[in-house]
N, C-alpha and C positions, 0 to 999 in steps of 0.2 A: 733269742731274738726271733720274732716272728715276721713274717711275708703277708703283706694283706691288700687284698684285690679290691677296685672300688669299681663299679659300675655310677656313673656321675652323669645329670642331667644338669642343662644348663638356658638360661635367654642368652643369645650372644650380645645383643643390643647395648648392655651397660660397657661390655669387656674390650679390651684391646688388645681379641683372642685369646687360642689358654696360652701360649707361653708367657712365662715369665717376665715383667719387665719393669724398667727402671723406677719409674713411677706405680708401681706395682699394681698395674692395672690390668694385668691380666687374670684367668679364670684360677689358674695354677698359685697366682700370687694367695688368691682369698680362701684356698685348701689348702695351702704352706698354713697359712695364719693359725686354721683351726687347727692343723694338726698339734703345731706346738704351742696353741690354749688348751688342748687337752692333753697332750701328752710332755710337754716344756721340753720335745728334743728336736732337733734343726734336722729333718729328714731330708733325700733326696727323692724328687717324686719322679718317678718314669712312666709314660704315656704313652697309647697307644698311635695318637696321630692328632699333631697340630692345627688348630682349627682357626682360622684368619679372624679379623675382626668383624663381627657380627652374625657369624655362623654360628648357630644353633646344634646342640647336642641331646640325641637321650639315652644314646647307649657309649661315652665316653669311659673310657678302663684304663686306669692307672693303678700304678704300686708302689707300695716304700714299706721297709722294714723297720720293724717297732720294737725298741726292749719292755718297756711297760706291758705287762701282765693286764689282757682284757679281752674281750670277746665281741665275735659281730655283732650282734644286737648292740652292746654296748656303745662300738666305736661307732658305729652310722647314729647312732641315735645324735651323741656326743659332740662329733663333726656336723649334723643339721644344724643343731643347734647355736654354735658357733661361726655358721655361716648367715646366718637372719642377719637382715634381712635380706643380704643379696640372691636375686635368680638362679643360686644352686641349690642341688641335692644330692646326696649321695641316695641313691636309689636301692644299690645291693652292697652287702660286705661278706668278703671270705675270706679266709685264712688259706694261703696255697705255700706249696714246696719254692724252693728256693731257685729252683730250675726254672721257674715262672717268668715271664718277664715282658709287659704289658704290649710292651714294641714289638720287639723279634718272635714273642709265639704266637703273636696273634698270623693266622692263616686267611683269613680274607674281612675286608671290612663295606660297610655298606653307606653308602649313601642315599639321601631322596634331596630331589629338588621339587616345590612347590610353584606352580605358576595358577595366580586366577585371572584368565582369560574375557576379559569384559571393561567394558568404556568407563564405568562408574568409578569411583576410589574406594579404595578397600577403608573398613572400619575395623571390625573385629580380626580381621585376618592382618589387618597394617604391620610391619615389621616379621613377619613369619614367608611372606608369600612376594612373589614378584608378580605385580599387576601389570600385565601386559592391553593393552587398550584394543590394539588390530586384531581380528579372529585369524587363529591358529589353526593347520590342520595337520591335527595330532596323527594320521595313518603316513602321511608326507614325512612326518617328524620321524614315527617310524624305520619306516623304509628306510630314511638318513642313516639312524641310529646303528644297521648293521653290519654298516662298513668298517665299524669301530671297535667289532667282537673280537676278541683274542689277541694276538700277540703284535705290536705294531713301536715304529718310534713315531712317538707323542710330541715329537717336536715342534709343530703345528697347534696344538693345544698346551703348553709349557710356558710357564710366567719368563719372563725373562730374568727374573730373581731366584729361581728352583735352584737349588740343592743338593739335585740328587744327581748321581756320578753318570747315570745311563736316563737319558729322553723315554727308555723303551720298556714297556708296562705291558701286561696282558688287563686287558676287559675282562672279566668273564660273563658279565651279564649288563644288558640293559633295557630296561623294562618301563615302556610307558602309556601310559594309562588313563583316559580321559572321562569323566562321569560331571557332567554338565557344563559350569564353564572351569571346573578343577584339571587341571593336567597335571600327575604326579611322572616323575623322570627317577628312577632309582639305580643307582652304578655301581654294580659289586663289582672289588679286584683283590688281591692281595696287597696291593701298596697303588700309591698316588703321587704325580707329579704335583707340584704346586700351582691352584688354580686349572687344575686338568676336566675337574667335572664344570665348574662357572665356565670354563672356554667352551666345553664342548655345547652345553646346554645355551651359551650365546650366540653358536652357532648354529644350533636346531631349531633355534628360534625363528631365524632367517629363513628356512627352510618351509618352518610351518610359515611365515604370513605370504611365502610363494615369492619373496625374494631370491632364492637361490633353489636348483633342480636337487632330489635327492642326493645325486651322485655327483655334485659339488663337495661336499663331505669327502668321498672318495680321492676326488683333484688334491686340494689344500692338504688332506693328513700324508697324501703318495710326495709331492713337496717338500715336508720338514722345513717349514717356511712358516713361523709365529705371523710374521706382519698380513699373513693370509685367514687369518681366526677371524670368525667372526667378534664384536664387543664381547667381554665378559660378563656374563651376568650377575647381578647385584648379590652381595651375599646373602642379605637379608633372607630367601628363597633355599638355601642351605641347611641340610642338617645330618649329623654322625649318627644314623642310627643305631647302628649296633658295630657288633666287633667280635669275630668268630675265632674260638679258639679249640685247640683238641683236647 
């Protein structure tokens, strides 16, 4: 039996997220499927981190173990193919040790959020990007942005549906970046609340259109007080870039 690593891109647009679900409409449902058109065994898939409805992925990393006899080249080919025409890809395949394990080894993962910043409606960009209408000023957003660096409880930015046992996450990075009316926001950490980058990025938003001072951000996350976030931002503007492992 072998161990095999997918790096998977995806639209989030059609899905209702990767998990798994009833109606088997999520991203995981339609990579179950291919696996076992190609391979006819009922795997378990393990993932690096759940992506909501309508988030975007292009460096999504799952795993499952296969007794059939085949090789990367084959299986990414194999699995594209049986995923047509839905908005996936398996992008890369490897064959890794056992020790592997998409979730737990992964050591930090990244995000980007898209904003395009202009009154018009977006065409080509529709459903990748959050159109924001008011000018933004991205150095304000900034400044916001580094009160959020390092290690904090995120209970101020935490769905009220999260999951996870501790509110309290390190940042390690956040990076953002404006080149006409694009503003990219990208948020590396080792793990994520639910809804922790859409809350924080709906809150910088406030920031940038001069609704709230930079060091508001500071007030609401020293709090641990949800009903103090700013709106969440739409997923659509979401997306898993990558996922770093040793």
């Amino acid at each position: 039996m072998a161990r095999w690593k997918l790096t998977i891109e995806y639209d989030g647009r059609p899905f209702n997220g990767w998990q798994s679900q009833k109606d088997n409409s999520g991203v995981q449902d339609y990579l179950h499927k291919a696996i076992i058109d190609f391979s006819k065994e009922d795997v378990k898939i393990h993932t690096a981190g759940r992506t909501d409805s309508g988030v975007h992925a292009k460096g999504q990393v799952s795993h499952f173990d296969l007794i059939r006899t085949t090789n990367a080249n084959e299986l990414r080919e194999a699995l594209n193919s049986h995923l047509k025409p839905n908005p996936i890809a398996v992008i890369e395949v490897s064959e890794v040790n056992n020790d592997f394990h998409a979730r737990f080894s992964a050591i930090k993962r990244h995000y980007k959020y898209g904003i395009i910043n202009r009154r018009a409606p977006l065409t080509f960009d529709k459903g990748k990007y959050w159109r924001v209408g008011k000018k933004l000023n991205s150095e304000s957003m900034i400044k916001a942005s580094k009160y959020l660096i390092g290690f904090h409880d995120f209970t101020t930015f935490r769905s009220s549906h999260c999951q996870s046992k501790s509110p309290s996450k390190t940042i390690d990075e956040i990076k953002i970046e404006q080149l006409d009316n694009e503003i990219i926001i990208c948020v590396s950490a080792k793990s994520f609340l639910h809804n922790q980058v859409r809350s924080i990025v709906g809150s910088l938003k406030l920031v940038g259109e001069g609704k709230w001072e930079p060091k508001k951000i500071k007030e609401i996350l020293d709090k641990k007080d949800r009903t103090l976030c700013g709106p969440v931002a739409p997923a659509e503007g979401l997306c898993l870039e990558k996922v770093d492992y040793d």
